[in-house]
Steps between C-alpha positions, in 0.01 A plus 500: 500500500624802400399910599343597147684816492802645625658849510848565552579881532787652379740671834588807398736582817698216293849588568674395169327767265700314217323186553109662528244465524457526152122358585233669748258152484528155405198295536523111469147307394456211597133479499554416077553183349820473272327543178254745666821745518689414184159638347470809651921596444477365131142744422413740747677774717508549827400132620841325491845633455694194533405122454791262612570142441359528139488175325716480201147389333340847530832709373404530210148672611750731709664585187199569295382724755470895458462566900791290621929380391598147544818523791712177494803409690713231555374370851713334730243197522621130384253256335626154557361143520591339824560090466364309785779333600282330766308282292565131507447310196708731263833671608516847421836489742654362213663773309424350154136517531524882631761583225243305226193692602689816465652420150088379409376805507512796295577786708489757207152378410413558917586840453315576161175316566480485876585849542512652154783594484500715880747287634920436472626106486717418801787213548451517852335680772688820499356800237751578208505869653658378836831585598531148654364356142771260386523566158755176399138276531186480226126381522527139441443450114167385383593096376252272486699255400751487785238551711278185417863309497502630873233394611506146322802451725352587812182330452144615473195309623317330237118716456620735813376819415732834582274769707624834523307764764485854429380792673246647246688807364708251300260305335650553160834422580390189723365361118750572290688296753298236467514516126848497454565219757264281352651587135825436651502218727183320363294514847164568608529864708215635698440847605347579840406875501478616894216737510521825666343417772661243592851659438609571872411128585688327275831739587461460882466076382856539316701756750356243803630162324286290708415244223627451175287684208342304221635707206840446369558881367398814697504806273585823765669818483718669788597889508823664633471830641871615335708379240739418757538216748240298235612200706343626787152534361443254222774198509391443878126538452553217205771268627603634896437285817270790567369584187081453422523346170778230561376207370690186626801403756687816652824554217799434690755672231240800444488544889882516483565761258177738619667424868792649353303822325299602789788531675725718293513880582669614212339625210707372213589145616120471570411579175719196373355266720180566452601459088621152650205409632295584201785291270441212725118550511512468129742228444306268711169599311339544871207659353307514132637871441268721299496857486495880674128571400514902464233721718244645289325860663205672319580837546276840429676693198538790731678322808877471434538140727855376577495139498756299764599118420387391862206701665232692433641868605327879350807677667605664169106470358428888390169558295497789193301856501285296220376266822143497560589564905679807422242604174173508759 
């Protein structure tokens, strides 16, 4: 439950002058369903400045728009399949069944039909614009052919379908998965969409690890606040003792070298480790690596909106004379 509206009013006793306000009001609605707002920013004025979390779906709408400018940025947010490495009948401990799932699917075709294009192919978990992105590693090429080689060698049960779970903003990608890994490795893949409702229980299920999921693939993102100390926030949540999506046994060797990068105080020797971390992330294939899916905003043609690659911040937001606040 959430207050319908809230106010935040601008302090002008601010003591940085150079910093603002450079807004007297900002109003948040919540009492409007997401498409409800995307409506009102994309043909009226004076409804809805700012729509967030746009789906890559409705960009072009944005686009078309005469009330409102598309504003995309490379987020700091990770979409990766998570293999669960607790399941008993097929080993997705074995590296060769990771590494062949990875080299089954696409990830170019992820980004073009899963996101249209709105998103930036990783090898790993870190973003390309990292510091701490190690830039000697690749995304695992798309091959088929090794991949279906892989898994021959490891073993698949005969009729066992593959499941993958997916929180529902990924929907799209969570097929073209499927597609490609049944092209690929000649297996039945099902898709179970988690509805919205039913989002927070299935999370609190995996961060708890009190019984061992029924899907083999769980499609998630993870966010870092900075584009620093990426270890921190996304490696851990994925693969740490601590983190909410691991997926299997604690990883004795991962747990070593993040032991090793929390501890470090200086800046440039934690940079390298945490490029270690992500080399060793990737060479192990601990995770079906996708993409950085980019923020969308739908933004009113006469707010100038500085986007950031982790939160959700109006700090430098300033609107034009030509606003309809400053035009009534």
């Amino acid at each position: 439950m959430r207050t319908p509206i809230v106010r935040l009013t601008a302090n002008e006793q601010y003591w940085d002058k150079k910093k603002g306000p450079r807004l007297s009001e900002v109003v948040f609605r919540n009492d409007l369903a997401k498409n409800q707002a995307l409506n009102l920013c994309l043909n009226t004025e004076g409804e809805v400045d700012i729509v967030t979390m746009v789906d890559p779906a409705d960009a072009k709408k944005v686009i078309q728009s005469q009330f409102a400018n598309l504003i995309q940025v490379n987020a700091n947010r990770v979409l990766t399949g998570i293999f669960n490495r607790y399941q008993q009948d097929v080993d997705f401990n074995d590296k060769r069944l990771r590494y062949a799932l990875n080299a089954a699917v696409s990830k170019a075709r992820v980004v073009a039909e899963g996101f249209l294009g709105y998103a930036t192919a990783i090898p790993s978990l870190t973003p390309p614009w990292s510091r701490e992105f190690p830039e000697d590693i690749s995304p695992i090429e798309h091959d088929p052919q090794l991949a279906k080689q892989l898994l021959d060698e490891v073993g698949w049960p005969e009729e066992r379908p593959l499941t993958i779970a997916t929180l529902s903003q990924f929907t799209q990608s969570a097929n073209v998965m499927a597609m490609e890994l049944e092209a690929s490795l000649q297996i039945k893949v099902n898709v179970i969409v988690i509805p919205k409702i039913e989002e927070n229980k299935w999370l609190r299920a995996v961060a708890e690890k009190r019984r061992v999921p029924g899907f083999d693939i769980f499609l998630a993102d993870v966010f870092a606040f900075f584009t620093q100390g990426i270890p921190a926030y996304v490696h851990r949540e994925f693969f740490g003792q601590n983190g909410a999506f691991r997926l299997g046994p604690e990883i004795i060797e991962f747990e070593q070298l993040f032991k090793e990068f929390k501890s470090e105080v200086n800046d440039v020797r934690r940079s390298e480790l945490a490029k270690d971390i992500d080399r060793y992330v990737h060479k192990e294939a601990l995770g079906l690596f996708l993409c950085c899916p980019q923020d969308l905003y739908a933004v009113n043609r006469h707010v100038q909106f500085q986007a950031y690659r982790s939160t959700f911040e109006l700090v430098d937001t300033e609107v034009t004379a030509e606003h309809w606040s400053r035009r009534r």
